[in-house]
BAFIDO-341841 format. One record per residue: residue in one letter; x, y, z of N, C-alpha, C, O in turn. Coordinates in nm, 2 decimals, always signed. Example, Ala and Ser with C-alpha at 12.3 -4.5 7.8 and 13.67 -1.06 7.14 Angstrom:
2
+---------+--------+--------+--------+--------+--------+--------+--------+--------+--------+--------+--------+--------+
| residuo |    n.u |    n.v |    n.w |   ca.u |   ca.v |   ca.w |    c.u |    c.v |    c.w |    o.u |    o.v |    o.w |
+---------+--------+--------+--------+--------+--------+--------+--------+--------+--------+--------+--------+--------+
|       A |  +1.32 |  -0.57 |  +0.78 |  +1.23 |  -0.45 |  +0.78 |  +1.32 |  -0.33 |  +0.78 |  +1.42 |  -0.33 |  +0.85 |
|       S |  +1.28 |  -0.22 |  +0.71 |  +1.37 |  -0.11 |  +0.71 |  +1.29 |  +0.00 |  +0.79 |  +1.34 |  +0.11 |  +0.80 |
+---------+--------+--------+--------+--------+--------+--------+--------+--------+--------+--------+--------+--------+
REM end
This chain:
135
+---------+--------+--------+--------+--------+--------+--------+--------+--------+--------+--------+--------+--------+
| residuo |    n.u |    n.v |    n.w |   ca.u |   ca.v |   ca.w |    c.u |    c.v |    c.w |    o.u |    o.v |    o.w |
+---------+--------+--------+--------+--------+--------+--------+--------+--------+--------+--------+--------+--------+
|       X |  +2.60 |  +1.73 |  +0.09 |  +2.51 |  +1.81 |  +0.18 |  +2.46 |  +1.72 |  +0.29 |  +2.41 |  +1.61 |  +0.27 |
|       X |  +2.48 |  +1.79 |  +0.42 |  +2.42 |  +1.68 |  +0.50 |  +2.31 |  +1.79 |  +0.60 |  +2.34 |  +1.91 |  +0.61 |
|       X |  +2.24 |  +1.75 |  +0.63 |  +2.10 |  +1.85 |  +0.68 |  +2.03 |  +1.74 |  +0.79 |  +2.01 |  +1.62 |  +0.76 |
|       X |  +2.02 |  +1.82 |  +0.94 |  +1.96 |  +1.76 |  +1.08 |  +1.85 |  +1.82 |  +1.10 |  +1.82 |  +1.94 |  +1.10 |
|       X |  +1.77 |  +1.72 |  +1.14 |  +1.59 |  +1.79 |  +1.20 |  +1.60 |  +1.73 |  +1.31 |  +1.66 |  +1.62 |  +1.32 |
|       X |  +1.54 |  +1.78 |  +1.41 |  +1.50 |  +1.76 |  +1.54 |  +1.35 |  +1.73 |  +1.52 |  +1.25 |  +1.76 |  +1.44 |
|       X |  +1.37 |  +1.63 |  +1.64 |  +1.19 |  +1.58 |  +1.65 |  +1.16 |  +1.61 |  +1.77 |  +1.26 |  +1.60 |  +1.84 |
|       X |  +1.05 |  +1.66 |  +1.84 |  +0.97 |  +1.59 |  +2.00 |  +0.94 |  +1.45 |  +1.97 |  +0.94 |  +1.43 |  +1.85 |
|       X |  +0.90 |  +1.31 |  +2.06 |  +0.83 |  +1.21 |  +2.02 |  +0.79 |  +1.21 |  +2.11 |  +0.83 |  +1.28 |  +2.20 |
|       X |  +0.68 |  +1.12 |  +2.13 |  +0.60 |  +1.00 |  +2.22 |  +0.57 |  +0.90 |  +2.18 |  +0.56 |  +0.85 |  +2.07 |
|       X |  +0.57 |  +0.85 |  +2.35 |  +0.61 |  +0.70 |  +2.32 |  +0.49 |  +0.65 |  +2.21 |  +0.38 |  +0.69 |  +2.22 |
|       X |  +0.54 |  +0.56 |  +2.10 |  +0.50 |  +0.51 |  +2.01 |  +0.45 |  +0.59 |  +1.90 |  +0.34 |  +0.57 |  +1.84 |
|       X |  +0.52 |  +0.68 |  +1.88 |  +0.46 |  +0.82 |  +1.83 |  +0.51 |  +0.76 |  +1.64 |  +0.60 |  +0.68 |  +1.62 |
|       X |  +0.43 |  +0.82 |  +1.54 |  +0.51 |  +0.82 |  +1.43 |  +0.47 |  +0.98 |  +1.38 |  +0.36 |  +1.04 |  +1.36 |
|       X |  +0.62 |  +1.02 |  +1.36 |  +0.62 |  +1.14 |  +1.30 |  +0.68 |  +1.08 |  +1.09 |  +0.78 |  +1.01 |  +1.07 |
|       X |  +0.60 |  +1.14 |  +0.97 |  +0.62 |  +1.17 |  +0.88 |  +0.73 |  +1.26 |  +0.82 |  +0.72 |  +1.38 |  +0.82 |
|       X |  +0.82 |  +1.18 |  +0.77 |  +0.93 |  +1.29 |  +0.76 |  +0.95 |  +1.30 |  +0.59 |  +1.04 |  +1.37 |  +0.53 |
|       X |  +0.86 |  +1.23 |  +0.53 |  +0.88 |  +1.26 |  +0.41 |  +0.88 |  +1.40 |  +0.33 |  +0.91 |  +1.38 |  +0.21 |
|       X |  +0.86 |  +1.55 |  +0.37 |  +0.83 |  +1.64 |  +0.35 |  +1.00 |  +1.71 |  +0.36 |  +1.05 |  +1.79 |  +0.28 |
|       X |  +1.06 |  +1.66 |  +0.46 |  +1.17 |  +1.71 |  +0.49 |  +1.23 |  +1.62 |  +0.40 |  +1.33 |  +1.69 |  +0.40 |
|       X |  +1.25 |  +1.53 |  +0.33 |  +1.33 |  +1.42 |  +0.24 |  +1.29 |  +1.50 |  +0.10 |  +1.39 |  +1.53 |  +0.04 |
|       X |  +1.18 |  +1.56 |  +0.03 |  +1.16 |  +1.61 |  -0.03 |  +1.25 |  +1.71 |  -0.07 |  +1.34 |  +1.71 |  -0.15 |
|       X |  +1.21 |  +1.82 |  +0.02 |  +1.28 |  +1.95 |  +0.08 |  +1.44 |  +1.93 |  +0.08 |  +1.49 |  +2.03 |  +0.03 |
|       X |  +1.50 |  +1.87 |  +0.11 |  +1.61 |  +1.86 |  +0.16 |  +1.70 |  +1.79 |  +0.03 |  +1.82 |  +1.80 |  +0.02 |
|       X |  +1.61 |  +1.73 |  -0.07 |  +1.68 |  +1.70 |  -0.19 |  +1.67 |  +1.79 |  -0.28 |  +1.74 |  +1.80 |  -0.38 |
|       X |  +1.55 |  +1.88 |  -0.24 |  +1.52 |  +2.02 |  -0.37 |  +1.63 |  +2.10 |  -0.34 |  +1.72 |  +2.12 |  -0.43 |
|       X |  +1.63 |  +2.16 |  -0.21 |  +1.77 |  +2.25 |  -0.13 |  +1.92 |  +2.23 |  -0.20 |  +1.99 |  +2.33 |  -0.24 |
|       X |  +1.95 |  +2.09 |  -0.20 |  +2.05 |  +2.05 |  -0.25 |  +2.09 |  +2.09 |  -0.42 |  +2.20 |  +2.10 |  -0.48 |
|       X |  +1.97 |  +2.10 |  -0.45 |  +2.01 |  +2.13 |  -0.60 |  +2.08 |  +2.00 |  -0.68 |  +2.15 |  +2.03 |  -0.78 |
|       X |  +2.06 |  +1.90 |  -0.65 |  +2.13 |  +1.75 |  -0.75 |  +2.03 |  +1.72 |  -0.80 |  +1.92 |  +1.73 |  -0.75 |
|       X |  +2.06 |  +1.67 |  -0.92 |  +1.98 |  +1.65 |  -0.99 |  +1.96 |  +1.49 |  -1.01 |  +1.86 |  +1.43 |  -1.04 |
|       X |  +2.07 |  +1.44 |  -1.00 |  +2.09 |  +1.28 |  -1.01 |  +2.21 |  +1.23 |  -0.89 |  +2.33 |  +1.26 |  -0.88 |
|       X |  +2.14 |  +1.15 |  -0.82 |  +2.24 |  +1.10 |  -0.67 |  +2.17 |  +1.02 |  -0.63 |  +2.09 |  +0.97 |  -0.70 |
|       X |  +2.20 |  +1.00 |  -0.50 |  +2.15 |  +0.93 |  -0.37 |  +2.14 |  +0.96 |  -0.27 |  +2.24 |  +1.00 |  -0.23 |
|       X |  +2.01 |  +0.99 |  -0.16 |  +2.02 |  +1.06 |  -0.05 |  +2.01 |  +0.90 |  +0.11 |  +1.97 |  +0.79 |  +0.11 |
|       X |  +2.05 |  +0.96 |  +0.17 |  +2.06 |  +0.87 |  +0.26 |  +2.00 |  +0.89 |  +0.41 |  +2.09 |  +0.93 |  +0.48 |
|       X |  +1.89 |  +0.89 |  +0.46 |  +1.83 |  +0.91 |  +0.57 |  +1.89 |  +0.80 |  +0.67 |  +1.92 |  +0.68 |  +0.65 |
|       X |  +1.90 |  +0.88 |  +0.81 |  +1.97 |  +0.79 |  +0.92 |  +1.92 |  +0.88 |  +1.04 |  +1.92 |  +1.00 |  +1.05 |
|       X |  +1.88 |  +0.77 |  +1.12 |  +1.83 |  +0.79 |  +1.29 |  +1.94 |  +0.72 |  +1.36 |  +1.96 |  +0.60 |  +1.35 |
|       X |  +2.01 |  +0.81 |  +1.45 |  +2.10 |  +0.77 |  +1.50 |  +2.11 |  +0.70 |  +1.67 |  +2.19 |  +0.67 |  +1.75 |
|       X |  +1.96 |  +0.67 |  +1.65 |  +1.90 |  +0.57 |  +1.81 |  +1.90 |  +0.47 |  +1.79 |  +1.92 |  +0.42 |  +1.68 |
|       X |  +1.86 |  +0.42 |  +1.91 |  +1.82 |  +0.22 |  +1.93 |  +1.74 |  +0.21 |  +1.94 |  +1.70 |  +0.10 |  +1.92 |
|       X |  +1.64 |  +0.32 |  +1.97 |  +1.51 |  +0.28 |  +2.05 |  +1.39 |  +0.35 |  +1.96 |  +1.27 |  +0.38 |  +1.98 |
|       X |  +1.48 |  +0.37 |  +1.81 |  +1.34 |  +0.44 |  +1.72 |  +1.43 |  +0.36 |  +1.59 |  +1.55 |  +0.31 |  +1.57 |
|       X |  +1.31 |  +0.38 |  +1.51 |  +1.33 |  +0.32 |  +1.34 |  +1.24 |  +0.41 |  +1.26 |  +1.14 |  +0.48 |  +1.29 |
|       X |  +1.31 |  +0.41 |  +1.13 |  +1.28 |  +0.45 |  +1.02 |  +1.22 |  +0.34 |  +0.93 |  +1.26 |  +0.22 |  +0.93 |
|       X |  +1.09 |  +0.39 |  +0.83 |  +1.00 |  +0.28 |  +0.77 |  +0.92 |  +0.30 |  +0.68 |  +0.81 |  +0.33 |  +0.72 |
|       X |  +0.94 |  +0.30 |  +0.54 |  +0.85 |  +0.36 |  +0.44 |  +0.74 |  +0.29 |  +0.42 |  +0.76 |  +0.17 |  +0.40 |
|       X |  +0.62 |  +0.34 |  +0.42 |  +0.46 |  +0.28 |  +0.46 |  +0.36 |  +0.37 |  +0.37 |  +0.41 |  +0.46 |  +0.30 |
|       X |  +0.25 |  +0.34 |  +0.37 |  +0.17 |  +0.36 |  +0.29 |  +0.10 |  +0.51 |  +0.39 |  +0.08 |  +0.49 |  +0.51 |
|       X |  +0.07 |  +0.62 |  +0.34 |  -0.02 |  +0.74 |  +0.41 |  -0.16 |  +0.71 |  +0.38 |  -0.23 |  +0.78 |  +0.44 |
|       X |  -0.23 |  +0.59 |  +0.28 |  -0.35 |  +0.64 |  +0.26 |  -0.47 |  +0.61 |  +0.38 |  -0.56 |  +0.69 |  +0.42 |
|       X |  -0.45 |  +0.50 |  +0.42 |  -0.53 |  +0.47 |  +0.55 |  -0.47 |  +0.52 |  +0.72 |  -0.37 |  +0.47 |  +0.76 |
|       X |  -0.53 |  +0.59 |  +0.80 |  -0.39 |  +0.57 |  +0.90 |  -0.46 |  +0.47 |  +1.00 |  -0.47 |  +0.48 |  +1.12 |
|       X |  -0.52 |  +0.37 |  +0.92 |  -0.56 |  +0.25 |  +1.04 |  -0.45 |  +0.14 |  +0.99 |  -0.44 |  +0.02 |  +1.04 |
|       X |  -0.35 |  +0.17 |  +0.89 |  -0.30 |  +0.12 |  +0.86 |  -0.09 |  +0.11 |  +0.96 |  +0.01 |  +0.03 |  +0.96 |
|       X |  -0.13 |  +0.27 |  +1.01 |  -0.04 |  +0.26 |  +1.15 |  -0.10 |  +0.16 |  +1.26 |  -0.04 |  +0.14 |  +1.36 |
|       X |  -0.20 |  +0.12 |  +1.23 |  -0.29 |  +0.08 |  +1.37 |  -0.21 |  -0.07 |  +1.37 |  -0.15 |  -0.13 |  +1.45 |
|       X |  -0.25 |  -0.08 |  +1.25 |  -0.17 |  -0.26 |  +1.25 |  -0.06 |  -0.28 |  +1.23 |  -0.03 |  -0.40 |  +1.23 |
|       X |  +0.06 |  -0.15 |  +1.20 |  +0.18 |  -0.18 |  +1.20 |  +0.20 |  -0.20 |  +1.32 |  +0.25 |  -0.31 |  +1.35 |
|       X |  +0.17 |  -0.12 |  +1.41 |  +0.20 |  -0.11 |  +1.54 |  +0.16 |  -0.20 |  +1.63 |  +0.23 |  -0.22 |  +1.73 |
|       X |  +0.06 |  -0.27 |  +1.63 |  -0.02 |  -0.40 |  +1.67 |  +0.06 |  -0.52 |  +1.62 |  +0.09 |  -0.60 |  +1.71 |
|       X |  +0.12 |  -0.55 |  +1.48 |  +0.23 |  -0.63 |  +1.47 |  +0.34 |  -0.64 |  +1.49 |  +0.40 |  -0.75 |  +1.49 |
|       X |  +0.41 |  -0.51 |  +1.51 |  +0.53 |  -0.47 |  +1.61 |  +0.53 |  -0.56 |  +1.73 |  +0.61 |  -0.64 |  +1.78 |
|       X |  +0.42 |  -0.51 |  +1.77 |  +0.41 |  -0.49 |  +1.93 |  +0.40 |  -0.68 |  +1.97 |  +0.45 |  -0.75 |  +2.06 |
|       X |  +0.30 |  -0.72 |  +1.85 |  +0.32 |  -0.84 |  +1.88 |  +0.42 |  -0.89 |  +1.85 |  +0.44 |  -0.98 |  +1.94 |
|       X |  +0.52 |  -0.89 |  +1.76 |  +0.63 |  -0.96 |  +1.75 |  +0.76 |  -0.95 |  +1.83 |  +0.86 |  -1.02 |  +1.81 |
|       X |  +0.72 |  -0.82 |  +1.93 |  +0.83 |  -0.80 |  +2.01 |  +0.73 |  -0.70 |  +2.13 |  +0.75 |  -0.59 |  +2.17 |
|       X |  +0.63 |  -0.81 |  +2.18 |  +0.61 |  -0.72 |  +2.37 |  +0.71 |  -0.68 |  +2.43 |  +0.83 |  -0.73 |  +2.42 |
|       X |  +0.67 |  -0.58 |  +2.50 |  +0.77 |  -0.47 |  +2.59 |  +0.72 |  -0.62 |  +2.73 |  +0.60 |  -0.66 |  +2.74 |
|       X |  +0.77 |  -0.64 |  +2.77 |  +0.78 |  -0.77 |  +2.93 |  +0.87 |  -0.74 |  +2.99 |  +0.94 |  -0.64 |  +2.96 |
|       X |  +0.90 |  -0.82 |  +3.09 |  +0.99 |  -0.76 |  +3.24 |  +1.11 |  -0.86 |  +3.20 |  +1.22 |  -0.82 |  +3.21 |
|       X |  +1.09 |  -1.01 |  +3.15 |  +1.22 |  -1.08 |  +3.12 |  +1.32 |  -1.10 |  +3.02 |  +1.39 |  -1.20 |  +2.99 |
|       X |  +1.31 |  -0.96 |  +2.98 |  +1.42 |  -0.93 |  +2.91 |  +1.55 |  -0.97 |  +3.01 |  +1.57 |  -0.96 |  +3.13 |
|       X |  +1.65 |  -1.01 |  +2.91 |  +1.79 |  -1.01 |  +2.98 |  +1.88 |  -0.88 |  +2.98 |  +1.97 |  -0.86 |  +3.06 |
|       X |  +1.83 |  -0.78 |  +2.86 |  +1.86 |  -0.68 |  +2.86 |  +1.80 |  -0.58 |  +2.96 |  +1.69 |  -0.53 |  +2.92 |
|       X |  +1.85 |  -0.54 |  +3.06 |  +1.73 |  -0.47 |  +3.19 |  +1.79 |  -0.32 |  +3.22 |  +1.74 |  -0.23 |  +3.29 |
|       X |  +1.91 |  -0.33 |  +3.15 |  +1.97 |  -0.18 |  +3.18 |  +1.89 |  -0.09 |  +3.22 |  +1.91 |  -0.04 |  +3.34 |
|       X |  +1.78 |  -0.04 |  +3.15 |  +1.67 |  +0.09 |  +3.18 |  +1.56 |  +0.03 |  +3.19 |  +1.54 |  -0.03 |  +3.29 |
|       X |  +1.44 |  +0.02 |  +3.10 |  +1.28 |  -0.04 |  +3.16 |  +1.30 |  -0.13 |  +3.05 |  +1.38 |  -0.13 |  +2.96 |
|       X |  +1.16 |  -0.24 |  +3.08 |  +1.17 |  -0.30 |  +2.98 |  +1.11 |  -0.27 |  +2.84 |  +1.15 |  -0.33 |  +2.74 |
|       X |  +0.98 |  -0.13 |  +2.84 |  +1.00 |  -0.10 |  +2.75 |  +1.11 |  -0.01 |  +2.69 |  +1.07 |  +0.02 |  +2.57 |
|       X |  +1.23 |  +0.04 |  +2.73 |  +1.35 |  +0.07 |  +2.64 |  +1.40 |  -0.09 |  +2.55 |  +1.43 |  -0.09 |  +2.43 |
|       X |  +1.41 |  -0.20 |  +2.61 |  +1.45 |  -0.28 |  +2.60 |  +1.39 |  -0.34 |  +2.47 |  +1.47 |  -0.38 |  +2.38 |
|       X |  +1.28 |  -0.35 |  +2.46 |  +1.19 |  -0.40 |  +2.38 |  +1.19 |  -0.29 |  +2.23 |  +1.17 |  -0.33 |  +2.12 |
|       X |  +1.23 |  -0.13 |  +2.29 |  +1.26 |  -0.05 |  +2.18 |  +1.37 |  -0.09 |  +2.08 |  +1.35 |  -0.08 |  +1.96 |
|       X |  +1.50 |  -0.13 |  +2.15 |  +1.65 |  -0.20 |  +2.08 |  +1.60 |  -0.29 |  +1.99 |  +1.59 |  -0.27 |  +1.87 |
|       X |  +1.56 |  -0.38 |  +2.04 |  +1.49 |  -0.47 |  +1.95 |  +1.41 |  -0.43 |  +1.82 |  +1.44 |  -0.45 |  +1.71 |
|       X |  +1.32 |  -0.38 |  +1.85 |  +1.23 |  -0.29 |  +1.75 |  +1.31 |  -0.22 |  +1.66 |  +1.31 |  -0.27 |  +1.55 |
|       X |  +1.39 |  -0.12 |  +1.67 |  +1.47 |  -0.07 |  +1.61 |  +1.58 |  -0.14 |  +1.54 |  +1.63 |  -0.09 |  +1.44 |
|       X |  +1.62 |  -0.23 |  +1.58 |  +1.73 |  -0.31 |  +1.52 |  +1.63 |  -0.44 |  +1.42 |  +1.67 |  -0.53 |  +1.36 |
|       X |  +1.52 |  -0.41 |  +1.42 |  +1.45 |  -0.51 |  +1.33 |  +1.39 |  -0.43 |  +1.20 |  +1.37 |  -0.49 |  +1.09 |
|       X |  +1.36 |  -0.32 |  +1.23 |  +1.32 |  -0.22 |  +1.17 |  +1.45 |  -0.12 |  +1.08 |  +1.42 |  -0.07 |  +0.97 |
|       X |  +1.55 |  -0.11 |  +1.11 |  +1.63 |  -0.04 |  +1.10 |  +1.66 |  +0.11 |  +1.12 |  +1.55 |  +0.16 |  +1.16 |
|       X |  +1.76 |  +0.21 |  +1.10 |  +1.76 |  +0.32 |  +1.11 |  +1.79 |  +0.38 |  +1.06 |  +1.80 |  +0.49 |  +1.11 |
|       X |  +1.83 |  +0.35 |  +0.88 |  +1.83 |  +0.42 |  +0.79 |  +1.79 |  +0.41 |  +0.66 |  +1.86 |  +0.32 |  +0.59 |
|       X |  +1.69 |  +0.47 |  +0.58 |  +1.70 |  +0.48 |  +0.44 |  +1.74 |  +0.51 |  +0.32 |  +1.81 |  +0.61 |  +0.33 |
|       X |  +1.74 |  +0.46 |  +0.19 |  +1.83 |  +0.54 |  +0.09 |  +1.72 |  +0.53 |  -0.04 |  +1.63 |  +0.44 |  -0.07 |
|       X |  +1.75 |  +0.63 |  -0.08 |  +1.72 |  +0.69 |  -0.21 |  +1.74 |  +0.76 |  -0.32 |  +1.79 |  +0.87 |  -0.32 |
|       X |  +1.68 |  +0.69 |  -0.44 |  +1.76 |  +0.74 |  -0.51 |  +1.72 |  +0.87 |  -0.58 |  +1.59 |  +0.88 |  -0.57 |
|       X |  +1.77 |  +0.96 |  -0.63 |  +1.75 |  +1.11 |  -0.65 |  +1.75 |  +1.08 |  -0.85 |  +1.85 |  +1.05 |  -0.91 |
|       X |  +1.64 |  +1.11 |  -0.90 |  +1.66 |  +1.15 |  -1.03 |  +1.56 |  +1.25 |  -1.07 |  +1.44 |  +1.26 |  -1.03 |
|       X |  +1.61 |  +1.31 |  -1.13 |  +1.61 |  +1.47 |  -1.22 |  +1.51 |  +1.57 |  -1.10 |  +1.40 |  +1.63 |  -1.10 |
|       X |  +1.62 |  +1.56 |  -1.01 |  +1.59 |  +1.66 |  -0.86 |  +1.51 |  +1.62 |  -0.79 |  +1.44 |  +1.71 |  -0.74 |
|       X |  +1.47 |  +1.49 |  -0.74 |  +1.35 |  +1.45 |  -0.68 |  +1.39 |  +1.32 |  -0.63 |  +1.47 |  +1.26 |  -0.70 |
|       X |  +1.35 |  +1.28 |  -0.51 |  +1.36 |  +1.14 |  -0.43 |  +1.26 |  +1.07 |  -0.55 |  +1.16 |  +1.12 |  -0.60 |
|       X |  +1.33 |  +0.92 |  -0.57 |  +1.20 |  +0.84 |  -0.62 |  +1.18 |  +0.77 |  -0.50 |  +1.26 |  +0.73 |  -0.42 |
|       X |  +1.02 |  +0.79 |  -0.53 |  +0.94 |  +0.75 |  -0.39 |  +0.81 |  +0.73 |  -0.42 |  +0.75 |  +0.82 |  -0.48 |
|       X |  +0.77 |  +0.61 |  -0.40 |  +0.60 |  +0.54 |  -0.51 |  +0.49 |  +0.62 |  -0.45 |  +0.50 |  +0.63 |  -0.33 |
|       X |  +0.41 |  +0.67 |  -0.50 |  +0.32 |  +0.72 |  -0.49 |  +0.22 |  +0.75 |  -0.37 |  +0.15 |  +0.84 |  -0.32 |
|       X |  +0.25 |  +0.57 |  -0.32 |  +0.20 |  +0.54 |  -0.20 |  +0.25 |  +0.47 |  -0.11 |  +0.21 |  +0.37 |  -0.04 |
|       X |  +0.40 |  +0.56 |  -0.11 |  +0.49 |  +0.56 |  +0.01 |  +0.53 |  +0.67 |  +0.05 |  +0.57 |  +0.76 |  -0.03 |
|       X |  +0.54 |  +0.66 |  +0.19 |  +0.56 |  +0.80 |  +0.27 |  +0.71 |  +0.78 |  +0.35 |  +0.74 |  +0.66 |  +0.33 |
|       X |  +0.79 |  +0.83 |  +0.41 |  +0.87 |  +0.77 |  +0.51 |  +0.83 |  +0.84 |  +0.65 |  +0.79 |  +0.95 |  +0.67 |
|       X |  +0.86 |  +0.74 |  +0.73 |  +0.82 |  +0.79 |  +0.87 |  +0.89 |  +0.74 |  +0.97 |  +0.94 |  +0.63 |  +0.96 |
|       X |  +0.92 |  +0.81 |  +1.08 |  +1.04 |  +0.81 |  +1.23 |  +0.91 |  +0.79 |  +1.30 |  +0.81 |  +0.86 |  +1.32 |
|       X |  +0.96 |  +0.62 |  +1.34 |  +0.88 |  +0.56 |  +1.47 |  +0.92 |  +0.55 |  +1.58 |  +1.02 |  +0.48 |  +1.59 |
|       X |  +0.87 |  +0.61 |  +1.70 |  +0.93 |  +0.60 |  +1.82 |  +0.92 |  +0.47 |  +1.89 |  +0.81 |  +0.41 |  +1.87 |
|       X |  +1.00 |  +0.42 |  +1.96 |  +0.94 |  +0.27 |  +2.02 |  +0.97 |  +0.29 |  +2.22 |  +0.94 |  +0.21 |  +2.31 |
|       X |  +1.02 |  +0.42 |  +2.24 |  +1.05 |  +0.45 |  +2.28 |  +1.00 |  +0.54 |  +2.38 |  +0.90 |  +0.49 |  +2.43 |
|       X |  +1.02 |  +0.65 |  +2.43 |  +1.05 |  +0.78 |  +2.43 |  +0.88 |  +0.86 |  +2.58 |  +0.82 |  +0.78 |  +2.65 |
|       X |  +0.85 |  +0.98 |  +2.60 |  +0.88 |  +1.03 |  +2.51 |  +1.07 |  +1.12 |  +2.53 |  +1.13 |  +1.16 |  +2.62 |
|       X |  +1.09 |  +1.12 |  +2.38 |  +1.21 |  +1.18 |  +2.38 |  +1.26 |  +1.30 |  +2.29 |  +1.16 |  +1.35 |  +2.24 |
|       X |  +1.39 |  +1.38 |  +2.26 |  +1.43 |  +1.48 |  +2.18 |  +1.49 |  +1.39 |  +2.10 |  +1.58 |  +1.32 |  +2.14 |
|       X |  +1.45 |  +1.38 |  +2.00 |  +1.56 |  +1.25 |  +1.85 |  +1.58 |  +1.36 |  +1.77 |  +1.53 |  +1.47 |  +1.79 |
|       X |  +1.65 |  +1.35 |  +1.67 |  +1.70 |  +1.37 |  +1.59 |  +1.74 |  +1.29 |  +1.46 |  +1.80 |  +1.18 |  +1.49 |
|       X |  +1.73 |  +1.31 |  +1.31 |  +1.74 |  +1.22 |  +1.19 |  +1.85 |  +1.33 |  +1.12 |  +1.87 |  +1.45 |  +1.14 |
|       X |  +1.90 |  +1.27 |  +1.04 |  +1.98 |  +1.32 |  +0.97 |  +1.98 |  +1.29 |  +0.75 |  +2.00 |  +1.18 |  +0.72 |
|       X |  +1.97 |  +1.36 |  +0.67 |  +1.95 |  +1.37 |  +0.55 |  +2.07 |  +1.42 |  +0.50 |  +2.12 |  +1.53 |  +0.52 |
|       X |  +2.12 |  +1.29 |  +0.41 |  +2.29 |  +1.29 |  +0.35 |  +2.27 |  +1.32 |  +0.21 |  +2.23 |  +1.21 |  +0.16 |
|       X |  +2.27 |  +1.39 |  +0.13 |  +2.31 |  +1.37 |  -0.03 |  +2.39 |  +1.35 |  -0.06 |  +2.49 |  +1.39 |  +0.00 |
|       X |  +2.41 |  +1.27 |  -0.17 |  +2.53 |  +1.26 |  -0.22 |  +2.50 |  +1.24 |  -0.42 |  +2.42 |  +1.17 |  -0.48 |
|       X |  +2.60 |  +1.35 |  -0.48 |  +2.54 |  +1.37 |  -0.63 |  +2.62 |  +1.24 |  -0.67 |  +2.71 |  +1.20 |  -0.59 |
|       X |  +2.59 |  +1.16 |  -0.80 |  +2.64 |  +1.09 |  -0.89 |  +2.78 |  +1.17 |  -0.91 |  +2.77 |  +1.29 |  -0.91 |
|       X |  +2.88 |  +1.10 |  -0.93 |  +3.03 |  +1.18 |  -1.00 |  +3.05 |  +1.09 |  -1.15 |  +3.14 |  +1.12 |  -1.23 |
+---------+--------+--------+--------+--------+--------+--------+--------+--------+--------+--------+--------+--------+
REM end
């Protein structure tokens, strides 16, 4: 089963998609698998994080940002330099997750959420949710 959501973003936006990872493994009806979450951009990442604080996006994003400022001397200059600084981000971060599916449910800790970060935007993205049952 493969299942597409559309997003709106802004720049630096995090949308929570754990509700649809849920959903989308219940739908499926497997009881034991793997599902595989994938954002098919450069300029956004996928990142399982904690929901209970959200000052705790404060400092993801503050450490992002410091480990990779959006600046003008990028050699990559194709579009702005914050697109530029998004590639990066996203290729550090990655763009897809996996998990594992037992007795009809993503396992997923208690105090982890998954979430689509824009580094970007604002833009129309899209993620995509793969199941796949044990054979």
């Amino acid at each position: 089963m493969l299942k597409n959501y559309k997003l709106e973003t802004v720049y630096n936006g995090v949308h929570d998609i754990t509700e649809q990872l849920i959903q989308a493994v219940e739908e499926s009806g497997v009881q034991e698998g793997t599902c595989l979450v994938y954002n098919p951009h450069s300029t956004a990442g996928l990142a399982v994080f904690s929901p209970w604080d959200p000052d705790g996006f404060v400092d993801l994003d503050e450490e992002i940002r410091r480990l990779v400022p959006t600046r003008i001397d990028f050699k990559h200059q194709h579009d702005t330099p914050q697109d530029a600084a998004g590639h990066i981000k996203s290729a550090l971060l990655g763009v897809s997750d996996g998990f594992i599916i037992h007795e009809g449910k993503p396992i997923i800790g208690g105090s982890q959420h998954l979430y689509f970060l824009e580094f970007d935007g604002p833009r129309k993205r899209e993620f995509f949710i793969k199941i796949q049952p044990d054979v």
